[in-house]
BALOBA-1460 file (C-alpha; in Angstrom, 3 decimals):
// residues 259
<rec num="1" residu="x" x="-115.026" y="27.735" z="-53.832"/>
<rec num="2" residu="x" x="-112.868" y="30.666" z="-54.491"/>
<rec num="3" residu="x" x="-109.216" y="31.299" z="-54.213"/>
<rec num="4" residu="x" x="-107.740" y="34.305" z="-53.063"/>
<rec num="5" residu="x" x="-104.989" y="34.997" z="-55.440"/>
<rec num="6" residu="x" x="-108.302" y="35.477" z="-57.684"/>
<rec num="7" residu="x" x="-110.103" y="37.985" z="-55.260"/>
<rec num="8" residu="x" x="-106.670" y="39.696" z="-55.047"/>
<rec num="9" residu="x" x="-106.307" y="40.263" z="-58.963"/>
<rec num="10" residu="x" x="-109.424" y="42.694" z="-58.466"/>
<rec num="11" residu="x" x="-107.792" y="44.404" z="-55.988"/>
<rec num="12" residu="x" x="-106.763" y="47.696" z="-58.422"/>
<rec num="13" residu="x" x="-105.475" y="51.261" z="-56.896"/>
<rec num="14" residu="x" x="-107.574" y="54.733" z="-57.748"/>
<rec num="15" residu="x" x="-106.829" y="57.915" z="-56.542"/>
<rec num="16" residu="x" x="-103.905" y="56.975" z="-53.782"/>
<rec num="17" residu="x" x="-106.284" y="54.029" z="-52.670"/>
<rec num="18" residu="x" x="-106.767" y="50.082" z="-53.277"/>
<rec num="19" residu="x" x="-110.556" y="49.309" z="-53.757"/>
<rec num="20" residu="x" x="-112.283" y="46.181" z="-54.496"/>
<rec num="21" residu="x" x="-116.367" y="45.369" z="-55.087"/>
<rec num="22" residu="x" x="-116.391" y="42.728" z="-52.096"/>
<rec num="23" residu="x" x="-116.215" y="38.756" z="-53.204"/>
<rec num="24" residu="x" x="-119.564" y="37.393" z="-52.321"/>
<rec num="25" residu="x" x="-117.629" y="34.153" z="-52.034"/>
<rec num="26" residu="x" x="-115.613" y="34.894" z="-49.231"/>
<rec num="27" residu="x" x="-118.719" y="36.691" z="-47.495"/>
<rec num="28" residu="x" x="-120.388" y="36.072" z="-44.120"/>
<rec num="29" residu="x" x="-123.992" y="37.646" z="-44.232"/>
<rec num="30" residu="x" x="-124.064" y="41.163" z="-45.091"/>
<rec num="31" residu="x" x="-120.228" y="41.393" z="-44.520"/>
<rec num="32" residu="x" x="-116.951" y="39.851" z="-45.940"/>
<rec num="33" residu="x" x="-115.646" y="37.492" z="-43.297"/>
<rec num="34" residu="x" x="-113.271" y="39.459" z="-40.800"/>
<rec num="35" residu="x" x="-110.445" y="36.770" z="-42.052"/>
<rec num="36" residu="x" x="-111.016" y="38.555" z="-45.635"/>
<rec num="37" residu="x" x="-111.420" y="42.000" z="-44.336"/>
<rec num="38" residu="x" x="-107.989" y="41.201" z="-42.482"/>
<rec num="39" residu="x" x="-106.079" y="39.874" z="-45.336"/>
<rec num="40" residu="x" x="-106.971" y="42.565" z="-47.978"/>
<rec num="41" residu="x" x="-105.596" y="45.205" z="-45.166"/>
<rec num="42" residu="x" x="-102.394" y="43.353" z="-45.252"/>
<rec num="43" residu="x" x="-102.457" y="43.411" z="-49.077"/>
<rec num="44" residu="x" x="-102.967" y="47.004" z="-48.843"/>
<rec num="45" residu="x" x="-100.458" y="47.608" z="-46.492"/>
<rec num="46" residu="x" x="-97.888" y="45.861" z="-48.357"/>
<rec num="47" residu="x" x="-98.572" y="47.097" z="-51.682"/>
<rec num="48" residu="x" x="-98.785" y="51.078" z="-50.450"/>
<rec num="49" residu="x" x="-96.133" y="50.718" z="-48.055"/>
<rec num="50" residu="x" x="-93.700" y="48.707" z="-49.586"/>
<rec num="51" residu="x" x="-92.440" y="46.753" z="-45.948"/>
<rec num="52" residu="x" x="-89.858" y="44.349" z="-46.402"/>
<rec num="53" residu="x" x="-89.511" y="42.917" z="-42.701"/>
<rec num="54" residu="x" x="-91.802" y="40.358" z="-41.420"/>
<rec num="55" residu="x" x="-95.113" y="40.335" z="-40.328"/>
<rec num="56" residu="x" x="-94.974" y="40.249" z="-36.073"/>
<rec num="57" residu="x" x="-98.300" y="41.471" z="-34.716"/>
<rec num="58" residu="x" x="-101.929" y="42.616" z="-35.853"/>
<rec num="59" residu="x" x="-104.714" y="44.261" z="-34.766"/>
<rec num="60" residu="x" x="-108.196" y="44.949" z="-36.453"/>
<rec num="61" residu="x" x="-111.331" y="46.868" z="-35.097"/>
<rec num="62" residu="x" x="-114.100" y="45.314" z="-37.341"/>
<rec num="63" residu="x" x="-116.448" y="48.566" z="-36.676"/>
<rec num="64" residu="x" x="-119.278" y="48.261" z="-39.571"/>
<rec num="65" residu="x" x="-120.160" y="45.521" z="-42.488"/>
<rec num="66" residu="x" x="-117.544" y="44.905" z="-45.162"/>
<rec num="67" residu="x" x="-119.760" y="45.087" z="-48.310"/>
<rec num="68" residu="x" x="-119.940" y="46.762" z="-51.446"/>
<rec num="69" residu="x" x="-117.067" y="48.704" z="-52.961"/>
<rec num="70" residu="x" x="-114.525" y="48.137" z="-50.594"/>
<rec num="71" residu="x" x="-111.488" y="51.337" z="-50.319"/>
<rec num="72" residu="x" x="-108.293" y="50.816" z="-48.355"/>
<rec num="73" residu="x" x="-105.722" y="53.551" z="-47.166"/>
<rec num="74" residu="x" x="-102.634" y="52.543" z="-45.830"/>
<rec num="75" residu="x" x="-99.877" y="54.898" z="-43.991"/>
<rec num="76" residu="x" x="-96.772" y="54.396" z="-42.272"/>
<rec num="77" residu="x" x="-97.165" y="55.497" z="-38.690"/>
<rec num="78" residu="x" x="-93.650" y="55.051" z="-38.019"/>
<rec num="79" residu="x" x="-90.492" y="53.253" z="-39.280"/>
<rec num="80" residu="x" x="-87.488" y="52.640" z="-37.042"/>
<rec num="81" residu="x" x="-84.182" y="51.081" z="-36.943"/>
<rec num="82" residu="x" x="-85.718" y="47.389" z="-37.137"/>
<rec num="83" residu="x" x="-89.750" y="48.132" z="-37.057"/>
<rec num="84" residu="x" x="-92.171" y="49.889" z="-38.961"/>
<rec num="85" residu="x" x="-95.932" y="50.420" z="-37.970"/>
<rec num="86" residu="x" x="-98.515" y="50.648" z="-40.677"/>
<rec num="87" residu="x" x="-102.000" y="51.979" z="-40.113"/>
<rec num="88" residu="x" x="-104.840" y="50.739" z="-42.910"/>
<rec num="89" residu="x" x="-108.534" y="51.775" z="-43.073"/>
<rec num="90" residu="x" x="-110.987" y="50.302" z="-44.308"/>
<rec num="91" residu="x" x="-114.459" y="52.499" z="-45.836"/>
<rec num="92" residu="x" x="-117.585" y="50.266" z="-47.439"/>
<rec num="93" residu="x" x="-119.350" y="52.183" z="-49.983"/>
<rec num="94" residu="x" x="-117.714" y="55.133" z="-48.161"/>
<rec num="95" residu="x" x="-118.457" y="54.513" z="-44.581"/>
<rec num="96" residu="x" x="-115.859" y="53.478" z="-41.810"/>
<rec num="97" residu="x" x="-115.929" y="49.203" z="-41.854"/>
<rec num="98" residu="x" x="-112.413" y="48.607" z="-40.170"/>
<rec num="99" residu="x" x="-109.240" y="49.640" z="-38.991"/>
<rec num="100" residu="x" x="-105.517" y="47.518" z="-39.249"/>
<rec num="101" residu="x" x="-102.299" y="48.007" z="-37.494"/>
<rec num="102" residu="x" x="-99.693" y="46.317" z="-38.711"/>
<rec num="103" residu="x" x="-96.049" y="46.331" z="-36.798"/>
<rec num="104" residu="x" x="-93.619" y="44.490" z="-39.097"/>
<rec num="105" residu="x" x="-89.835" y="44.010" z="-37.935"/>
<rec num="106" residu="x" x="-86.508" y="42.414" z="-38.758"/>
<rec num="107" residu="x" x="-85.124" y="39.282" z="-37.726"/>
<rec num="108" residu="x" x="-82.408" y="39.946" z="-34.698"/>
<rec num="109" residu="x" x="-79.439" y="37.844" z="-33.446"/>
<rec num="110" residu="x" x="-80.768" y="36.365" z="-30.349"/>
<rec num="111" residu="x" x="-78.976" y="33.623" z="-27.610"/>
<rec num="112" residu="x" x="-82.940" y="32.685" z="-27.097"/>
<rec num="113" residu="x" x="-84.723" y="29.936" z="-29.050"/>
<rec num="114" residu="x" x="-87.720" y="28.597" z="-27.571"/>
<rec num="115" residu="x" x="-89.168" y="27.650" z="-31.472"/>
<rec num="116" residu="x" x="-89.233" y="23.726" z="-31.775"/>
<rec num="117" residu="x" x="-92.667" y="21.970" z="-32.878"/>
<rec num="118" residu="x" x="-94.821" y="20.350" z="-30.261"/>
<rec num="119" residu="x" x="-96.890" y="17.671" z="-32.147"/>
<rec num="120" residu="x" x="-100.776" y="19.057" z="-31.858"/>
<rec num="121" residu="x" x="-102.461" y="17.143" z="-29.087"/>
<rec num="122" residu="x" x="-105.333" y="16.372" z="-31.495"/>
<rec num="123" residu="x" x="-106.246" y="12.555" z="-30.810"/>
<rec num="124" residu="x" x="-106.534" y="11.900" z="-34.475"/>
<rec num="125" residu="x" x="-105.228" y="12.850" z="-37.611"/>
<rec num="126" residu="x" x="-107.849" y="14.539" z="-40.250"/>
<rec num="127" residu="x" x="-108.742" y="12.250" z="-42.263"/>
<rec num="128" residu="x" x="-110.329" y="10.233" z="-39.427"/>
<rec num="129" residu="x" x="-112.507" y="13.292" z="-37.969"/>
<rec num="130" residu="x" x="-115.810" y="14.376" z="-38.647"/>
<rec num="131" residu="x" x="-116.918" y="17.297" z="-41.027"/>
<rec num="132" residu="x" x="-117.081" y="20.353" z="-38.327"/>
<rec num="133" residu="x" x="-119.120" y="22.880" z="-40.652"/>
<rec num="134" residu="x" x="-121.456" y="21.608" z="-43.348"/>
<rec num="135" residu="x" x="-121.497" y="23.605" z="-46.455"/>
<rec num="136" residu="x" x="-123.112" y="27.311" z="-45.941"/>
<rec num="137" residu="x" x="-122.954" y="29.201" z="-49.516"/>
<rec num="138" residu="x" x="-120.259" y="31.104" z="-47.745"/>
<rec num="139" residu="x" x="-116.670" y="32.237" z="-47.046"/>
<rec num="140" residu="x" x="-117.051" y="28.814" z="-45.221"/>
<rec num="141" residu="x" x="-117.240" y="26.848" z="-48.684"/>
<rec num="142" residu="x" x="-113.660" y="27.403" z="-49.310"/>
<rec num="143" residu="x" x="-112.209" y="25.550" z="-46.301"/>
<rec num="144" residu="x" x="-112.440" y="22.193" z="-45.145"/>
<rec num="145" residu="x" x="-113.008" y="21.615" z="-41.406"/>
<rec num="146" residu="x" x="-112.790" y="19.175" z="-39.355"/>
<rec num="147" residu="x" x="-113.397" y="18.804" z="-35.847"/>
<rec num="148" residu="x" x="-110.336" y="17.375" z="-33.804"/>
<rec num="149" residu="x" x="-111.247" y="17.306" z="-30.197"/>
<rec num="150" residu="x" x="-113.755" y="19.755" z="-28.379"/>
<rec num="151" residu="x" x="-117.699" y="20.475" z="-28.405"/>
<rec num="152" residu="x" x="-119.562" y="20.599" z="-31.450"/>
<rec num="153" residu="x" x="-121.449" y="23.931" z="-32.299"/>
<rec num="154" residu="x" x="-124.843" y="24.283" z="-30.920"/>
<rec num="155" residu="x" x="-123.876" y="21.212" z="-28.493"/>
<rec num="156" residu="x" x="-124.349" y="23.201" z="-25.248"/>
<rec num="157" residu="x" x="-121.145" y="21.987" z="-24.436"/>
<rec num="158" residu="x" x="-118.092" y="23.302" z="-23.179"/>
<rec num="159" residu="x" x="-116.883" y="26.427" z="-25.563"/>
<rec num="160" residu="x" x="-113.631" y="25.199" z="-27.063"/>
<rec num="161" residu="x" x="-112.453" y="23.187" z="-29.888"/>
<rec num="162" residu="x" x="-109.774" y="22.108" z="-31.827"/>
<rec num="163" residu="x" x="-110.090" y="21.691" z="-35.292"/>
<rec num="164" residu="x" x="-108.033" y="21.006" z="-38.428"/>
<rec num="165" residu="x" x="-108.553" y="23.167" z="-41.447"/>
<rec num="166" residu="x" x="-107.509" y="24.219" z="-45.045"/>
<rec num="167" residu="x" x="-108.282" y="25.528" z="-47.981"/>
<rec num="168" residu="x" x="-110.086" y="23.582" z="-50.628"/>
<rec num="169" residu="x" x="-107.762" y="25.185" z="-53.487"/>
<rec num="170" residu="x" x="-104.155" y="26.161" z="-53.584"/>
<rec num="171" residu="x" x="-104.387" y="29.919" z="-53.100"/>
<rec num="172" residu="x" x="-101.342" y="30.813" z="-54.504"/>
<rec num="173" residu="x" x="-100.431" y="34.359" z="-52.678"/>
<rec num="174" residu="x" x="-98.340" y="35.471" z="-50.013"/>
<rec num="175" residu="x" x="-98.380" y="33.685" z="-47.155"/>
<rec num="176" residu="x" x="-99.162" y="35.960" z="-44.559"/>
<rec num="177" residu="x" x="-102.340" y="37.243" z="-46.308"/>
<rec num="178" residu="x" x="-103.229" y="33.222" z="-46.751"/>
<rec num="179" residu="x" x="-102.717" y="32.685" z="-43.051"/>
<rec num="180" residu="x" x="-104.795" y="35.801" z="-42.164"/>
<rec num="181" residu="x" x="-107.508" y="34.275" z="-43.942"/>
<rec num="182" residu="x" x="-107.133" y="30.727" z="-42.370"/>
<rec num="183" residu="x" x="-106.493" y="32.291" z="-38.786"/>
<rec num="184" residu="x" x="-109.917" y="33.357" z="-38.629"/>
<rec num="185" residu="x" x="-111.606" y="30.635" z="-40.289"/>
<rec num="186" residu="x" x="-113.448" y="28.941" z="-37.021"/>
<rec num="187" residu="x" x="-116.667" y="30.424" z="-35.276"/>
<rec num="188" residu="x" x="-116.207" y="32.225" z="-32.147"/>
<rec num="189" residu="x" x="-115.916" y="29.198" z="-29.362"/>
<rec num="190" residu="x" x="-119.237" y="30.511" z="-27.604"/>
<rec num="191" residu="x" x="-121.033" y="29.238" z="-30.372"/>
<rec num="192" residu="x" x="-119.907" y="25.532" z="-28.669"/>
<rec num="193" residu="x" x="-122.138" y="26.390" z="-25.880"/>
<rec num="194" residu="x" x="-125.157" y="28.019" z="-27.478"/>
<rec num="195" residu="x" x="-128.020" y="25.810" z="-27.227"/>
<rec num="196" residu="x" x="-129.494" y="26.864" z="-30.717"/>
<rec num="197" residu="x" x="-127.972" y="28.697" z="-33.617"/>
<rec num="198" residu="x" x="-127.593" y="32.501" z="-33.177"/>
<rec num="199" residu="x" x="-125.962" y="35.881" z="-34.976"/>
<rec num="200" residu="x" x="-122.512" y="36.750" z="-33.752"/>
<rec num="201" residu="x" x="-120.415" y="39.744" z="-34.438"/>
<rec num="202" residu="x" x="-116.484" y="40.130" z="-34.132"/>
<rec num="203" residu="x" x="-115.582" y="43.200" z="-32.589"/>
<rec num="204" residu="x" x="-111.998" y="42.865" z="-32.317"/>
<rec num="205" residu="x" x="-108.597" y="40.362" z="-33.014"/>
<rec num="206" residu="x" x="-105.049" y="40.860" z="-32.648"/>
<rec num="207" residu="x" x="-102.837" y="38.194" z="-34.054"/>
<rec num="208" residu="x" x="-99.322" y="38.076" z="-32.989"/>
<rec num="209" residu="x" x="-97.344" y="35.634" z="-35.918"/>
<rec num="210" residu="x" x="-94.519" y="33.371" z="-34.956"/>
<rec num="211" residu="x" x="-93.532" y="32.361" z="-37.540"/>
<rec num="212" residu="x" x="-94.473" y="32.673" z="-41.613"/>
<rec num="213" residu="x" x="-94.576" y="29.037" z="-43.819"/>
<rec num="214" residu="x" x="-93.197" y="29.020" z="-47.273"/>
<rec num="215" residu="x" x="-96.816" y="28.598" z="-48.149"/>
<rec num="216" residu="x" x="-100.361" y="27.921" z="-46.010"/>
<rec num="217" residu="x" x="-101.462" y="25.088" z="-48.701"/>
<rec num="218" residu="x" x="-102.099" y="21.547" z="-46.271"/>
<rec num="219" residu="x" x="-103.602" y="20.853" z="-43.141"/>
<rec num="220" residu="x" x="-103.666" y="23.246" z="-39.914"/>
<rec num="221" residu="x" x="-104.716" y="22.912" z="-36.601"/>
<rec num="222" residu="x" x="-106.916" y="25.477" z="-35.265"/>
<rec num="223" residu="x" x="-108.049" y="25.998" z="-31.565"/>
<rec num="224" residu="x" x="-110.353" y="27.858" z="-30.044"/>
<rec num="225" residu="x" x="-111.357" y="28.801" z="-26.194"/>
<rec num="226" residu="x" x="-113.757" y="31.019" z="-24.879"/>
<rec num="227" residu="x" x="-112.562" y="32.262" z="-21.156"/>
<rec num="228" residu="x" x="-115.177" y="34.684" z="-20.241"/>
<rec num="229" residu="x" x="-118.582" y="34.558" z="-21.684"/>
<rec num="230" residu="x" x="-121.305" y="37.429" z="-20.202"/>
<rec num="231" residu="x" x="-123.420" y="40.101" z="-20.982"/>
<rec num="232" residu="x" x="-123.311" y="39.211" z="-24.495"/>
<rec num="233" residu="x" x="-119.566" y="39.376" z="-25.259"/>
<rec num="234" residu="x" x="-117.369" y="36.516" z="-25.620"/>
<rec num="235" residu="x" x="-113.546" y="36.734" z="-25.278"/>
<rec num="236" residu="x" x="-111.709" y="34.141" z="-26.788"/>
<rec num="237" residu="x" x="-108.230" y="32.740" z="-27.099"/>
<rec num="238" residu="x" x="-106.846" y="31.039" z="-30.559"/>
<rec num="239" residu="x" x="-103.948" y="29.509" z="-31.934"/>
<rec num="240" residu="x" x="-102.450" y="28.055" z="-35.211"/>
<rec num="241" residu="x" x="-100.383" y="25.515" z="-36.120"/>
<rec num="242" residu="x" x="-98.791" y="23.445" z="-38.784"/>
<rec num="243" residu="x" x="-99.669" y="19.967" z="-39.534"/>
<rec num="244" residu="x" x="-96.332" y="19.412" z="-37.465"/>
<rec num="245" residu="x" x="-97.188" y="20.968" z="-34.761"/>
<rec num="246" residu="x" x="-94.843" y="24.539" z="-35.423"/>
<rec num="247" residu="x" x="-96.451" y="27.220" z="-33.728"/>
<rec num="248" residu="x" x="-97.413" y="29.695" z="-36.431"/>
<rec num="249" residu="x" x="-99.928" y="32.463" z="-34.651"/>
<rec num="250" residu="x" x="-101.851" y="33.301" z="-31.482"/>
<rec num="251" residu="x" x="-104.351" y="35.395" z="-31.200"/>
<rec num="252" residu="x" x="-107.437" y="36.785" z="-29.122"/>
<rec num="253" residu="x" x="-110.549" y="37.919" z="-30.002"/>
<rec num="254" residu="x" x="-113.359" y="39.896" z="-28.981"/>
<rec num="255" residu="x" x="-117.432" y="38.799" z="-30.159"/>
<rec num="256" residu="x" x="-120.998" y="40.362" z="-29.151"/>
<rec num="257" residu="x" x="-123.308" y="37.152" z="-29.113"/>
<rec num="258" residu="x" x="-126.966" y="37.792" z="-29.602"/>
<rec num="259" residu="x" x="-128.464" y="34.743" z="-27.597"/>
């Protein structure tokens, strides 16, 4: 296993840039997994840009492998009243690997409150559920899965699952850039349906954040649902809650599927 706050204390800043030799622990294949990718682009932002509001939305273009000396540049695209917009690239060994925007804004007064937990619907609680992923040598090693409700992968059935997840360790870093990194910690719900294993790629994810824990350290529940599958591209819709059922992100997703 390996924690992030110990990937992030080799994140260091040259030349008006924060670069990093990518942790083979938190890699998937010849790239970091997009979760990592995602959450050292936050880091970057934050540490170049200096935003105080909250985290709202997210959107990453995962355009090349991840690997190698990793550099980051982060700019502020625009700052307003109550929201800023931060743009981050991402270069591998000096080739384009992904690209971040990040719109961060205040808290408002608001009559509207639509926030209270819904208890997950998952028909049993985590220590009664079966291991979802077995142990890969990868990013994978530092989470524990396990499957809620929904296929299993390579089942050939339906693409969707719901699964509870954590981290192994206490990670021990901001919270946002640990819930980046958790957000993206399932397989793309296609894989459900494939009838054998096969390479996937993640094109694209937005993640919109509801709200941001005191600290991602505990159980999660994680779903995932593919809702058009064709041609080789999967879209997907996901979501992320806490272990009481407070709605924490939702996102979508984008994945080429090579079977």
């Amino acid at each position: 296993m390996a924690r992030l706050c110990d990937a992030l204390d080799e994140f260091t800043t040259v030349g008006g840039q924060h670069v990093i030799d990518a942790p083979q622990r938190w890699s998937q294949g010849r790239t970091l997994y997009g979760g990592m990718t995602a959450a050292l682009c936050y880091e970057a932002a934050k540490r170049q840009c200096g935003v105080q509001s909250a985290l709202r939305s997210a959107q990453f273009m995962f355009a090349g492998p991840a690997s190698g000396t990793l550099s980051f540049r982060a700019e502020v695209l625009r700052s307003g009243r109550s929201s800023t917009t931060v743009a981050v690239d991402c270069a591998s060994d000096a080739a384009f690997a992904a690209r971040a925007t990040f719109v961060f804004g205040a808290d408002r007064n608001s009559q509207v409150d639509m926030s209270a937990a819904v208890r997950p619907d998952a028909p049993r609680v985590p220590e009664d559920c079966p291991p979802f992923i077995a142990a890969t040598g990868g990013f994978h090693d530092n989470f524990e899965l396990r499957l809620a409700d929904g296929s299993a992968l390579f089942s050939g059935g339906p693409a969707s699952f719901m699964v509870w997840a954590r981290f192994r360790d206490p990670q021990d870093v901001d919270a946002v850039t640990a819930l980046l990194a958790l957000a993206d910690a399932l397989p793309p719900a296609a894989m459900a349906a494939f009838p054998a294993p096969a390479p996937i790629s993640t094109m694209s994810w937005t993640v919109d954040v509801a709200h941001i824990p005191a600290s991602m350290d505990g159980w999660h529940l994680l779903a995932s649902e593919s809702d058009h599958t064709l041609n080789g591209y999967s879209m997907q819709a996901m979501s992320l809650r806490d272990a009481t059922g407070r709605h924490l992100a939702s996102g979508r997703q984008v994945v080429a599927i090579f079977i």
